[in-house]
Short mmCIF file of the C-alpha atoms (twelve columns), coordinates in Angstrom:
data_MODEL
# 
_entry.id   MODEL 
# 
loop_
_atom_site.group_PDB 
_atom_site.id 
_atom_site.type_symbol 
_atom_site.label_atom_id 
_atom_site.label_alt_id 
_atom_site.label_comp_id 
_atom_site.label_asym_id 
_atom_site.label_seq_id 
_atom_site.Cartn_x 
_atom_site.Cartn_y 
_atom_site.Cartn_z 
_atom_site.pdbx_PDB_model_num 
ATOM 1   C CA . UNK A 1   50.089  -151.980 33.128  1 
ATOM 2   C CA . UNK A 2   48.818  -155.435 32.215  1 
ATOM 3   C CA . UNK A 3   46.188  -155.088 35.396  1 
ATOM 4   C CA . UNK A 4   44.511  -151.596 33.890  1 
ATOM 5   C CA . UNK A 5   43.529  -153.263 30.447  1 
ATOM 6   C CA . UNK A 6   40.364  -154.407 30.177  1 
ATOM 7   C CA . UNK A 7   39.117  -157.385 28.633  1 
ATOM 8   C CA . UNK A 8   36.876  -157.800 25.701  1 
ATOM 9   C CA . UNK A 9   34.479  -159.273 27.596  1 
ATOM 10  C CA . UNK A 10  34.220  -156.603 30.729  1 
ATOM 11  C CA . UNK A 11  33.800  -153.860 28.270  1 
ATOM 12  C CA . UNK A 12  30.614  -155.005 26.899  1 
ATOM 13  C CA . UNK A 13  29.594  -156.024 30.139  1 
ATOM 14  C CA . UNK A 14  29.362  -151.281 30.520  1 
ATOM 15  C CA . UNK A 15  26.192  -149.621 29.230  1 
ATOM 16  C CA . UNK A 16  27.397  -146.272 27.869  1 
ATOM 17  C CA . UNK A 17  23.571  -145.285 27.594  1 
ATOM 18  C CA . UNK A 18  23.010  -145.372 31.697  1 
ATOM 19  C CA . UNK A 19  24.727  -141.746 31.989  1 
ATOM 20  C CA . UNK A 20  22.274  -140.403 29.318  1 
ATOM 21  C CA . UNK A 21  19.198  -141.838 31.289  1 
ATOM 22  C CA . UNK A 22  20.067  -140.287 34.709  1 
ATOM 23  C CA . UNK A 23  20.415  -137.162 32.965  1 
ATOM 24  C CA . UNK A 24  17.181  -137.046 31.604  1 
ATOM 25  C CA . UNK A 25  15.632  -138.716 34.764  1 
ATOM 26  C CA . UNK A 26  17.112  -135.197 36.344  1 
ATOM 27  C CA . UNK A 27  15.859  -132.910 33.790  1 
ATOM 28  C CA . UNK A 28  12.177  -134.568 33.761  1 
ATOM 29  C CA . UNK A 29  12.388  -134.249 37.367  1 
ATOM 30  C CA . UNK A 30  13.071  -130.570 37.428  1 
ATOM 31  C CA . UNK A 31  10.434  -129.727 34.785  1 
ATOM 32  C CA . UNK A 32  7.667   -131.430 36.529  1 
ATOM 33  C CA . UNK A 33  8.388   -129.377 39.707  1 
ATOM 34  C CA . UNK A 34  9.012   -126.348 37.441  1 
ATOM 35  C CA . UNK A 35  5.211   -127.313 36.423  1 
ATOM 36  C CA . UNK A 36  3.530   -127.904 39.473  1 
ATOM 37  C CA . UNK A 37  5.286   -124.764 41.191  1 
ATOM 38  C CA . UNK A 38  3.770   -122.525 38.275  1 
ATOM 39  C CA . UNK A 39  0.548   -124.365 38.210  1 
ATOM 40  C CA . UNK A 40  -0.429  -122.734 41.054  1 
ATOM 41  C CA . UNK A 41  -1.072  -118.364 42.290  1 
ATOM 42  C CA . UNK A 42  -1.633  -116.987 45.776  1 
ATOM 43  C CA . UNK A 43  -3.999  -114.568 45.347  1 
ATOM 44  C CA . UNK A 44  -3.573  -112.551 48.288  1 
ATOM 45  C CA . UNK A 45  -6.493  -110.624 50.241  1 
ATOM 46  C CA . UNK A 46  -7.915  -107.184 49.257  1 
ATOM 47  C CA . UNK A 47  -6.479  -108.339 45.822  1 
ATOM 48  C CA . UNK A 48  -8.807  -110.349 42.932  1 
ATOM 49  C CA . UNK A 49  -7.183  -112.535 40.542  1 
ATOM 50  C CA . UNK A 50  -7.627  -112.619 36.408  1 
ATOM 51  C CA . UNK A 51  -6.582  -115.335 34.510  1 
ATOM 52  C CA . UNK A 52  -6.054  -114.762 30.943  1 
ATOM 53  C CA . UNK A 53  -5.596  -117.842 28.475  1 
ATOM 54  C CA . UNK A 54  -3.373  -116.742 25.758  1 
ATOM 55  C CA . UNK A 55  -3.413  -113.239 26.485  1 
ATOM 56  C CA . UNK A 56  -7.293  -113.389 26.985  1 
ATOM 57  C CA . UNK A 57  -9.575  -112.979 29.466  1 
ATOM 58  C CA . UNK A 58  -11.179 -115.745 30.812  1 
ATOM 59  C CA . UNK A 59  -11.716 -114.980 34.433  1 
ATOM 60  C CA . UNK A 60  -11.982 -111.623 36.258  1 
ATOM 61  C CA . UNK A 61  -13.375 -112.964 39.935  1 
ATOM 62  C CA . UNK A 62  -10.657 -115.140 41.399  1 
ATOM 63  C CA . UNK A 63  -10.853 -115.117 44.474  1 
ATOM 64  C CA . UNK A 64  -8.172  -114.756 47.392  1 
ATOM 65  C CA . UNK A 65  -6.063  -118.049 48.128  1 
ATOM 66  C CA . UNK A 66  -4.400  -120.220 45.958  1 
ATOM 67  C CA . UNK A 67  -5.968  -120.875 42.581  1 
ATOM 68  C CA . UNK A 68  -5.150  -123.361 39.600  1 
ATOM 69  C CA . UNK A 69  -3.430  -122.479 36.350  1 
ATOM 70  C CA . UNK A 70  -1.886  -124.364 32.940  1 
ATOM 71  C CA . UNK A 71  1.451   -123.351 32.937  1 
ATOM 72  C CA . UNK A 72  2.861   -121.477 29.816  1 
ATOM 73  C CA . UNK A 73  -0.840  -121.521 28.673  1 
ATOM 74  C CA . UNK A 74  -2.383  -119.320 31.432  1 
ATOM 75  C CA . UNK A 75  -1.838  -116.606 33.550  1 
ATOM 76  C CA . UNK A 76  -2.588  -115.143 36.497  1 
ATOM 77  C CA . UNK A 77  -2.490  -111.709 37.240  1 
ATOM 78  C CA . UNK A 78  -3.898  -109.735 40.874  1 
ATOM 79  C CA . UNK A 79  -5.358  -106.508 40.879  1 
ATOM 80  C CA . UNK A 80  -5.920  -104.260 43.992  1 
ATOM 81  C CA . UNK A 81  -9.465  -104.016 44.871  1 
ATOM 82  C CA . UNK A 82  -8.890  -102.145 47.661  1 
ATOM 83  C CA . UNK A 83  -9.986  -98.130  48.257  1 
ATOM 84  C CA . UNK A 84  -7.656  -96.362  46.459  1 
ATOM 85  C CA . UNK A 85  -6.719  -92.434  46.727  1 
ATOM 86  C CA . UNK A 86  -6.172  -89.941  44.146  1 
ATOM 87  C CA . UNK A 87  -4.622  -86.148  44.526  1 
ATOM 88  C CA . UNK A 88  -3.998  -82.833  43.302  1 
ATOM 89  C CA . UNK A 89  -3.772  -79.395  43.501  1 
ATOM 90  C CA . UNK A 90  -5.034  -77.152  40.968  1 
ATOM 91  C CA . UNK A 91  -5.949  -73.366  40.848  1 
ATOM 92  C CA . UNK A 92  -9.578  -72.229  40.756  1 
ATOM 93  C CA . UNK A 93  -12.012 -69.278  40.380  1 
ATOM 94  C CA . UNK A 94  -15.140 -68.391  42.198  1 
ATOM 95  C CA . UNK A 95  -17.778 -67.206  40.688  1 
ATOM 96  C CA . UNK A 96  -17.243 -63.395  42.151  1 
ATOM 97  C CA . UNK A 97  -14.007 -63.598  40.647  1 
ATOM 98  C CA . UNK A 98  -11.520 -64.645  43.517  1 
ATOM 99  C CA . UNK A 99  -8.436  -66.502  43.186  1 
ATOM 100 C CA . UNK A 100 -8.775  -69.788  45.048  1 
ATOM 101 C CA . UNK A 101 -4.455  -70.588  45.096  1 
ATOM 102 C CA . UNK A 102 -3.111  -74.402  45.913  1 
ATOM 103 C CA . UNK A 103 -6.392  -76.020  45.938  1 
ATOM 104 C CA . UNK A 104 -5.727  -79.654  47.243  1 
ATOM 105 C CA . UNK A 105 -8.164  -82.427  45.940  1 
ATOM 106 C CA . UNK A 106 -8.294  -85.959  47.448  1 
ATOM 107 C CA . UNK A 107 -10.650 -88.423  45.716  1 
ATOM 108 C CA . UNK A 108 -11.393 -91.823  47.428  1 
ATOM 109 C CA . UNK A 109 -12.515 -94.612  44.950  1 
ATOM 110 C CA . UNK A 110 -12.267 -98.480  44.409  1 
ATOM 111 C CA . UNK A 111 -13.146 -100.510 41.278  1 
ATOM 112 C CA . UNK A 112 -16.146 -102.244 40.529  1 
ATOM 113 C CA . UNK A 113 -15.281 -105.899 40.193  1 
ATOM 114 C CA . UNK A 114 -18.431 -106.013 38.119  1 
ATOM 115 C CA . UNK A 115 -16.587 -104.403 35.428  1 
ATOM 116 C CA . UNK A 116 -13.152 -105.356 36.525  1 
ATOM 117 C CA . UNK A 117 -12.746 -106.761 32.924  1 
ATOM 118 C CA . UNK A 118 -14.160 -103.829 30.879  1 
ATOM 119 C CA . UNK A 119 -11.334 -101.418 32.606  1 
ATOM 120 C CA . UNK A 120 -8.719  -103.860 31.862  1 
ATOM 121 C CA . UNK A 121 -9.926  -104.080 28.421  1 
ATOM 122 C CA . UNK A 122 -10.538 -100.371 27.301  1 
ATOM 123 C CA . UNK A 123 -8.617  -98.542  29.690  1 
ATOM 124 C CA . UNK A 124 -6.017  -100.772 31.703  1 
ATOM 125 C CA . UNK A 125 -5.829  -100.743 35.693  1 
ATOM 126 C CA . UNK A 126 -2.478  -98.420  35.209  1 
ATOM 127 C CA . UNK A 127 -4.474  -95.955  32.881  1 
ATOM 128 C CA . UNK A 128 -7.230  -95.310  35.258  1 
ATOM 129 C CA . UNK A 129 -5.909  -92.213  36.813  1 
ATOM 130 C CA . UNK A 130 -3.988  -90.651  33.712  1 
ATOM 131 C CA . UNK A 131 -7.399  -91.277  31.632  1 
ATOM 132 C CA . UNK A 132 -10.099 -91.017  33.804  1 
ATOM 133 C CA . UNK A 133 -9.232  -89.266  37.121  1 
ATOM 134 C CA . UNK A 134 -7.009  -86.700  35.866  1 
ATOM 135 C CA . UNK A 135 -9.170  -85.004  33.582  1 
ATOM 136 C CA . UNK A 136 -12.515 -85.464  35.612  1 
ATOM 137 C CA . UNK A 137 -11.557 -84.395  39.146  1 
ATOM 138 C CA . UNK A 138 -9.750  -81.094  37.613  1 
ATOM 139 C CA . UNK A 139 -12.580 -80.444  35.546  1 
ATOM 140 C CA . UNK A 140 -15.750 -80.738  37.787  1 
ATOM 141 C CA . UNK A 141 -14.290 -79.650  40.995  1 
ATOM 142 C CA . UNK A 142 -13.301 -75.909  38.661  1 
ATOM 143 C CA . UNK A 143 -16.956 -76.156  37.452  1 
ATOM 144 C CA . UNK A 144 -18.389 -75.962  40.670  1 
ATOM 145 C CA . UNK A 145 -16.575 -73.819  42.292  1 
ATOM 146 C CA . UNK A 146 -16.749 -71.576  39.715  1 
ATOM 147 C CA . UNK A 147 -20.636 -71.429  40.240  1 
ATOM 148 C CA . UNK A 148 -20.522 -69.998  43.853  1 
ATOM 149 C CA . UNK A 149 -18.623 -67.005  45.403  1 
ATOM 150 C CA . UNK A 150 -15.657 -67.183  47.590  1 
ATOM 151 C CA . UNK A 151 -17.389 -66.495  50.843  1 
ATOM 152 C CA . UNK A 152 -20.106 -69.245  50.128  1 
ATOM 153 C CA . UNK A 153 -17.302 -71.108  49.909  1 
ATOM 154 C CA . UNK A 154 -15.168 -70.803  53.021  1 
ATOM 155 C CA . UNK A 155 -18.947 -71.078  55.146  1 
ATOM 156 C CA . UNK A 156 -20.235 -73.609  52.946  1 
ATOM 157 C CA . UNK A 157 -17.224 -76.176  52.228  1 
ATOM 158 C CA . UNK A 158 -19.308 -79.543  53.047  1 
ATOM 159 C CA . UNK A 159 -21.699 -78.625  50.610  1 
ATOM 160 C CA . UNK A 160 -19.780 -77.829  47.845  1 
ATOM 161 C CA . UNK A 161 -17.680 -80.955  48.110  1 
ATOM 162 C CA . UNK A 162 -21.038 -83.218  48.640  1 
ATOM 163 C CA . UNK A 163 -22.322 -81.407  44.859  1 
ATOM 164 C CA . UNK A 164 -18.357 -82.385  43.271  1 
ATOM 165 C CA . UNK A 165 -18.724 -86.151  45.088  1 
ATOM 166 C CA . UNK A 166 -22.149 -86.434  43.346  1 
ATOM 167 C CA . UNK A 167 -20.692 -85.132  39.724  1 
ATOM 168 C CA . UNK A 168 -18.152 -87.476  40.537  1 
ATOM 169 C CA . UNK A 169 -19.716 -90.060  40.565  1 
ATOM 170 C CA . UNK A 170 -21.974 -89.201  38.163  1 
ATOM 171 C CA . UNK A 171 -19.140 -89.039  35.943  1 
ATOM 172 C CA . UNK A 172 -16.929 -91.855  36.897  1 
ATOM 173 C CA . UNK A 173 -19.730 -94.537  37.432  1 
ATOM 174 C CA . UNK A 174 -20.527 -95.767  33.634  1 
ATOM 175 C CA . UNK A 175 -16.749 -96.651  33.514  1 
ATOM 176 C CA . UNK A 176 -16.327 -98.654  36.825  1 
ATOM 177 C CA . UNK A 177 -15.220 -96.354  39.031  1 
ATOM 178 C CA . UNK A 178 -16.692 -96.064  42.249  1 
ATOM 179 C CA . UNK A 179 -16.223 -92.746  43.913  1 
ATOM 180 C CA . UNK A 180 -16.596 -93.052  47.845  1 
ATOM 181 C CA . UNK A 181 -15.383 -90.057  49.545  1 
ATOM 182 C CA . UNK A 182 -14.254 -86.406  48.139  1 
ATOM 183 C CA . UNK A 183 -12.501 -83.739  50.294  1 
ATOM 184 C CA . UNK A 184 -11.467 -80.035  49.388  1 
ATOM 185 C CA . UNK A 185 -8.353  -80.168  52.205  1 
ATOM 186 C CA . UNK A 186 -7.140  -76.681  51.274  1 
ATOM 187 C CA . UNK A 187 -8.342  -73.022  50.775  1 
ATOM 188 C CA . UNK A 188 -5.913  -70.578  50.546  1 
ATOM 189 C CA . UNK A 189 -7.692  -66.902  49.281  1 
ATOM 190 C CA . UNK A 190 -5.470  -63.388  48.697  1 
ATOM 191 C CA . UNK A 191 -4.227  -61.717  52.119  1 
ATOM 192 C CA . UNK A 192 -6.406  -58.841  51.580  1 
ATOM 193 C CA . UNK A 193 -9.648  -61.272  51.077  1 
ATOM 194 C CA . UNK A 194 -9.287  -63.343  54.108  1 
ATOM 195 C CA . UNK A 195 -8.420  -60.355  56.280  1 
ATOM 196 C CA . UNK A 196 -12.249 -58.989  54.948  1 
ATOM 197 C CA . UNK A 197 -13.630 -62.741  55.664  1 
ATOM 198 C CA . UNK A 198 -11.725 -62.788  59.282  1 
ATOM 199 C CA . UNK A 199 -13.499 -59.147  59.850  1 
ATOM 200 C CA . UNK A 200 -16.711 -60.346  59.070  1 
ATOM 201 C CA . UNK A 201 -16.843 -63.221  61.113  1 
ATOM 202 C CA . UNK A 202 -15.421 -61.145  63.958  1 
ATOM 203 C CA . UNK A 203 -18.436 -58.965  63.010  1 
ATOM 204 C CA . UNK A 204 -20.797 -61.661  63.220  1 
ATOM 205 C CA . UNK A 205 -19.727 -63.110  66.363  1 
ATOM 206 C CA . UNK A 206 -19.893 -59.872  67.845  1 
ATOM 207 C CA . UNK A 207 -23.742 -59.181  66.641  1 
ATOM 208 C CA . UNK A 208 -24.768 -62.711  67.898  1 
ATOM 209 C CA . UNK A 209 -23.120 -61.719  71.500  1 
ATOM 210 C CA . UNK A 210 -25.496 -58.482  71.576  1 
ATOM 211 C CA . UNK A 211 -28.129 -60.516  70.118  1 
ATOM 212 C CA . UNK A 212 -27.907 -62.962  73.107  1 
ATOM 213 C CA . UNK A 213 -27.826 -60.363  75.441  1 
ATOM 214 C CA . UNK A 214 -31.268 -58.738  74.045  1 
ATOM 215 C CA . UNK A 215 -32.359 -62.148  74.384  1 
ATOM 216 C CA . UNK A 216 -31.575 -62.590  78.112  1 
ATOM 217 C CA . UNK A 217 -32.737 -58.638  78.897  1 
ATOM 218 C CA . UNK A 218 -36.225 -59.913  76.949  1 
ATOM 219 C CA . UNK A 219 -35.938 -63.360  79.048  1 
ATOM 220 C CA . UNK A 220 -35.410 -61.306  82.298  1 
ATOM 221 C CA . UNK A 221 -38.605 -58.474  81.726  1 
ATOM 222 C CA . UNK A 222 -40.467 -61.621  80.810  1 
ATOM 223 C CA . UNK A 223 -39.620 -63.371  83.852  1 
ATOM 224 C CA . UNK A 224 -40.092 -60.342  85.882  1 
ATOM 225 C CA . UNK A 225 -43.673 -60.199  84.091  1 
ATOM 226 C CA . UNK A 226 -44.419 -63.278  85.100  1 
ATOM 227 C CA . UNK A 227 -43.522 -62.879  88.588  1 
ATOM 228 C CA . UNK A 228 -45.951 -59.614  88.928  1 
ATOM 229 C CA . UNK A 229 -48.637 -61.336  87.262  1 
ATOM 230 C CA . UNK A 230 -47.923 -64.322  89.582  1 
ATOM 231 C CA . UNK A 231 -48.162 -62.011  92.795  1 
ATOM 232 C CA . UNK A 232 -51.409 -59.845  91.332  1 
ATOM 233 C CA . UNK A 233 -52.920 -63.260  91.090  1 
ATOM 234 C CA . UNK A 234 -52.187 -64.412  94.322  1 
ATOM 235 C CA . UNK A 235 -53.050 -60.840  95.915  1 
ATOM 236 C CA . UNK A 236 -56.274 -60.911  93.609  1 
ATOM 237 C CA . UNK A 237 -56.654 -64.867  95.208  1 
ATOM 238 C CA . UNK A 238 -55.976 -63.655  98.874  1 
ATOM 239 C CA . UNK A 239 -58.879 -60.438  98.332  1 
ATOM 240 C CA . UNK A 240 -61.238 -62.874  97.182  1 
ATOM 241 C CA . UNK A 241 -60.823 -64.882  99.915  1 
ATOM 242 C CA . UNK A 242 -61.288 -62.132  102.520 1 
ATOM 243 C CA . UNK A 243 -64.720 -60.998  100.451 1 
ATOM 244 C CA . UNK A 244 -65.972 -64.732  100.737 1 
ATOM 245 C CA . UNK A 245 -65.548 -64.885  104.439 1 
ATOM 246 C CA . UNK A 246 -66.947 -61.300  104.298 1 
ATOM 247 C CA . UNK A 247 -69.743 -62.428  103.235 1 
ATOM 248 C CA . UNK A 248 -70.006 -65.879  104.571 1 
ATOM 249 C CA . UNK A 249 -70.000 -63.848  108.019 1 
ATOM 250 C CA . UNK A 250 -72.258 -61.318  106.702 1 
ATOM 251 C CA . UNK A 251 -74.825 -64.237  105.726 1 
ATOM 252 C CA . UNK A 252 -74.493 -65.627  109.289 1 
ATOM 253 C CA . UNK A 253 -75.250 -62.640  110.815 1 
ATOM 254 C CA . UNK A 254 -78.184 -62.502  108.858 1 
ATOM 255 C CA . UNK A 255 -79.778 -65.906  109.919 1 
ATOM 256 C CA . UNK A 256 -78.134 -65.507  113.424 1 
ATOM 257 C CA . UNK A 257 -77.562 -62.135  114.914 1 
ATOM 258 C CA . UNK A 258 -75.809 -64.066  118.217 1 
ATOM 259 C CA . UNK A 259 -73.352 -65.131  115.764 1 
ATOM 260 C CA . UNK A 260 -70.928 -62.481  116.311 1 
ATOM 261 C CA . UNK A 261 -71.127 -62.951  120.630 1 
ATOM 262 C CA . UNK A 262 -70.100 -67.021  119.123 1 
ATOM 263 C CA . UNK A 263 -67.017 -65.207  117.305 1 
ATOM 264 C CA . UNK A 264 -66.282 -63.229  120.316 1 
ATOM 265 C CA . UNK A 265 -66.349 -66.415  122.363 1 
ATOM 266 C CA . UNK A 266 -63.675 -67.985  119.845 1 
ATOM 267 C CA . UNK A 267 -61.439 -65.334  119.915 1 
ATOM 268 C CA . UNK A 268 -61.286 -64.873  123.683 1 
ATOM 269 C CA . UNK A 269 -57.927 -66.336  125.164 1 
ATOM 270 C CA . UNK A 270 -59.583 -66.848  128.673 1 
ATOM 271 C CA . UNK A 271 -57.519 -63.943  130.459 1 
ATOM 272 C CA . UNK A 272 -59.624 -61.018  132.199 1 
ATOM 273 C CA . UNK A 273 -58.739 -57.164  130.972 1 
ATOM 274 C CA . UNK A 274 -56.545 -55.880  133.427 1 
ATOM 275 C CA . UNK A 275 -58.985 -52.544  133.774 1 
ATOM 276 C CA . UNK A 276 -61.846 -51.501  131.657 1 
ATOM 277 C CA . UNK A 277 -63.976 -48.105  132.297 1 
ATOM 278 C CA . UNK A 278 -62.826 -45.118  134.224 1 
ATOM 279 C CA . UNK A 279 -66.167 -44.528  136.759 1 
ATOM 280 C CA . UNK A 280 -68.524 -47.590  137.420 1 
ATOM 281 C CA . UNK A 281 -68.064 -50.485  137.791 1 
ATOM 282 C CA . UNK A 282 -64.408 -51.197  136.245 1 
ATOM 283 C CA . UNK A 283 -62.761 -54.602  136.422 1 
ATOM 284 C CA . UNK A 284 -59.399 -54.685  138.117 1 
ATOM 285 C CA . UNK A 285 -56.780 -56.855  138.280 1 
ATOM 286 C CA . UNK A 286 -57.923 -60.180  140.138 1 
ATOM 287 C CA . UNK A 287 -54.009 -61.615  140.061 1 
ATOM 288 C CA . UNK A 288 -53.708 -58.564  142.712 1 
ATOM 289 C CA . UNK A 289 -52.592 -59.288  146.324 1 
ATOM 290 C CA . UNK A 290 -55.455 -60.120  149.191 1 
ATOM 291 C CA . UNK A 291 -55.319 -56.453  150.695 1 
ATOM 292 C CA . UNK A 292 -55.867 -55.011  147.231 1 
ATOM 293 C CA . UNK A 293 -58.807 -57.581  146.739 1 
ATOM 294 C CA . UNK A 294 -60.489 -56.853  150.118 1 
ATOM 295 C CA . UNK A 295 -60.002 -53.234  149.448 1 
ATOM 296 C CA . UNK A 296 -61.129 -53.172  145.849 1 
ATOM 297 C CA . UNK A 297 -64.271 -55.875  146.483 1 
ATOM 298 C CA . UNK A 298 -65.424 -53.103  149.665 1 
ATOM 299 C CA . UNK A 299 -65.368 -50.636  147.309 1 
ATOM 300 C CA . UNK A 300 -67.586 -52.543  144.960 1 
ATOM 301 C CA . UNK A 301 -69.871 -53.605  147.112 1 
ATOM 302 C CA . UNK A 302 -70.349 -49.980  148.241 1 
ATOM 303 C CA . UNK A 303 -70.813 -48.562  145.263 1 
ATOM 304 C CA . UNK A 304 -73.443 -51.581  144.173 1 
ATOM 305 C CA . UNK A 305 -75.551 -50.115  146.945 1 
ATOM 306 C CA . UNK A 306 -74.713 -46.484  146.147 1 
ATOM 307 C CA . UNK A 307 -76.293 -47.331  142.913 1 
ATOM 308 C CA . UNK A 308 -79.223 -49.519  144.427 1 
ATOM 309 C CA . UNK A 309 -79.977 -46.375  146.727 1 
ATOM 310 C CA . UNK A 310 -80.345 -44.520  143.805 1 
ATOM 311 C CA . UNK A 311 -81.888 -47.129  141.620 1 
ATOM 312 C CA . UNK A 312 -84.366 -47.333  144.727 1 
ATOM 313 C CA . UNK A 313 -85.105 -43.366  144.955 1 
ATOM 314 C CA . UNK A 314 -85.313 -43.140  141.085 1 
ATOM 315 C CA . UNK A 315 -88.309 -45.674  141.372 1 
ATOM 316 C CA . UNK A 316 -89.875 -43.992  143.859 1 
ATOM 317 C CA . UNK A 317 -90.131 -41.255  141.860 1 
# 
């Protein structure tokens, strides 16, 4: 008992304060990382940061990474830059009166950063599509379609949704919204009124088949006239030709009546007629055997002088 009293002396040596500094060592310690951890936003990519002071804006372009902030004073906030996509499906009327049923809408838009801190002022980034989109997209995509009929419609879709883009935009542009696609995805018509449309285009499809086949019939005479004319101009060619040489051989004769013996000459293969005449002196065969030769040149010779004889006694006379 006597050994757990302490003296006078030892208990002023202990500093009942030293408790109360470690504790506020610790707490200093904790705020300052509290501070430096919230001193500091990732702003992370296809995002854009805003830093409001108070409440305020005081930056709308803060870009992706990490970016400085007074803790308690300012904030950081991101907000998706990135395309966004808006849809619907509404009910429409063409202008011939037909009930277009489930008509889907898709609208493809992204903010400009420009005015990034306009639509967070007057409108709010979660407002944009309950006060801007909702009303607009309904609206103008009704009003156009209510200008054409239905059948312009089903054949002409890509135009029609081009004209709603460019209303769109029109529209949407002044407050910061940048429109950059538009799409009608559905059509849905009555039964009875597709059925007609269906008919038709069976109708059409079978007019352009006959069509194609008056064009390949027309293609066919035309080739056909083509290939006469081709062979009356070659026949026409081939007859002038002949009259040319006609008359190249005509002029020939003209300055040289022994022309035609020279054509004779050209057109003679060398081999003797076999036999030509029927009484005096015919040529025969000289390919024949000796006898037939002997014979044949006896006979010749006496027939030369039968017909000198005669020559002879004619003279004399």
């Amino acid at each position: 008992m006597a050994n757990n009293v302490f003296s006078t002396e030892e208990i002023k040596k202990i500093n009942p304060k030293k408790p109360v500094i470690i504790v506020l060592v610790i707490v200093i310690i904790a705020v300052l990382l509290v501070v430096i951890f919230n001193s500091f936003t990732i702003v992370n990519e296809g995002f854009i940061g805003v830093k409001y002071t108070f409440g305020k804006i005081t930056n709308a372009d803060l870009t992706p990474g990490l970016n400085f902030c007074i803790p308690f004073v300012e904030e950081i906030r991101q907000v998706d830059t990135r395309e966004q996509v808006y849809s619907v499906t509404e009910d429409a009327y063409t202008s011939d009166t037909q009930s277009v049923e489930e008509l889907r809408l898709k609208l493809n838009y992204y903010y400009d950063t420009a005015k990034l801190s306009d639509i967070i002022r007057t409108i709010g980034i979660d407002n944009v599509e309950n006060k801007l989109l909702v009303q607009n997209v309904a609206k103008i995509a009704k009003n156009e379609i209510g200008k054409i009929k239905a059948e312009d419609l089903v054949q002409s879709r890509g135009a029609v949704q081009q004209k709603i883009q460019d209303a769109l935009s029109e529209a949407l542009l002044p407050s910061g919204i940048i429109v950059s696609a538009f799409a009608i995805e559905n059509l849905s018509f009555d039964e009875a009124f597709e059925a007609s449309i269906q008919a038709k285009v069976i109708a059409e499809q079978d007019a352009l088949k006959m069509e194609n086949k008056t064009k390949e019939k027309e293609e066919e005479a035309r080739q056909r006239v083509i290939a006469a004319q081709a062979e009356a101009d070659s026949t026409k060619l081939e007859a002038d030709a002949q009259a040319y040489a006609i008359q190249a051989v005509q002029e020939q004769l003209a300055d040289s009546p022994d022309y035609i013996d020279y054509m004779k000459i050209n057109k003679w293969d060398g081999k003797l007629p076999t036999f030509i005449g029927d009484e005096i002196n015919p040529f025969v065969n000289i390919d024949s055997s000796a006898s037939t030769a002997g014979s044949s040149n006896s006979g010749t010779q006496s027939g030369t002088q039968s017909t000198t004889s005669q020559s002879g006694s004619t003279d004399n006379e």
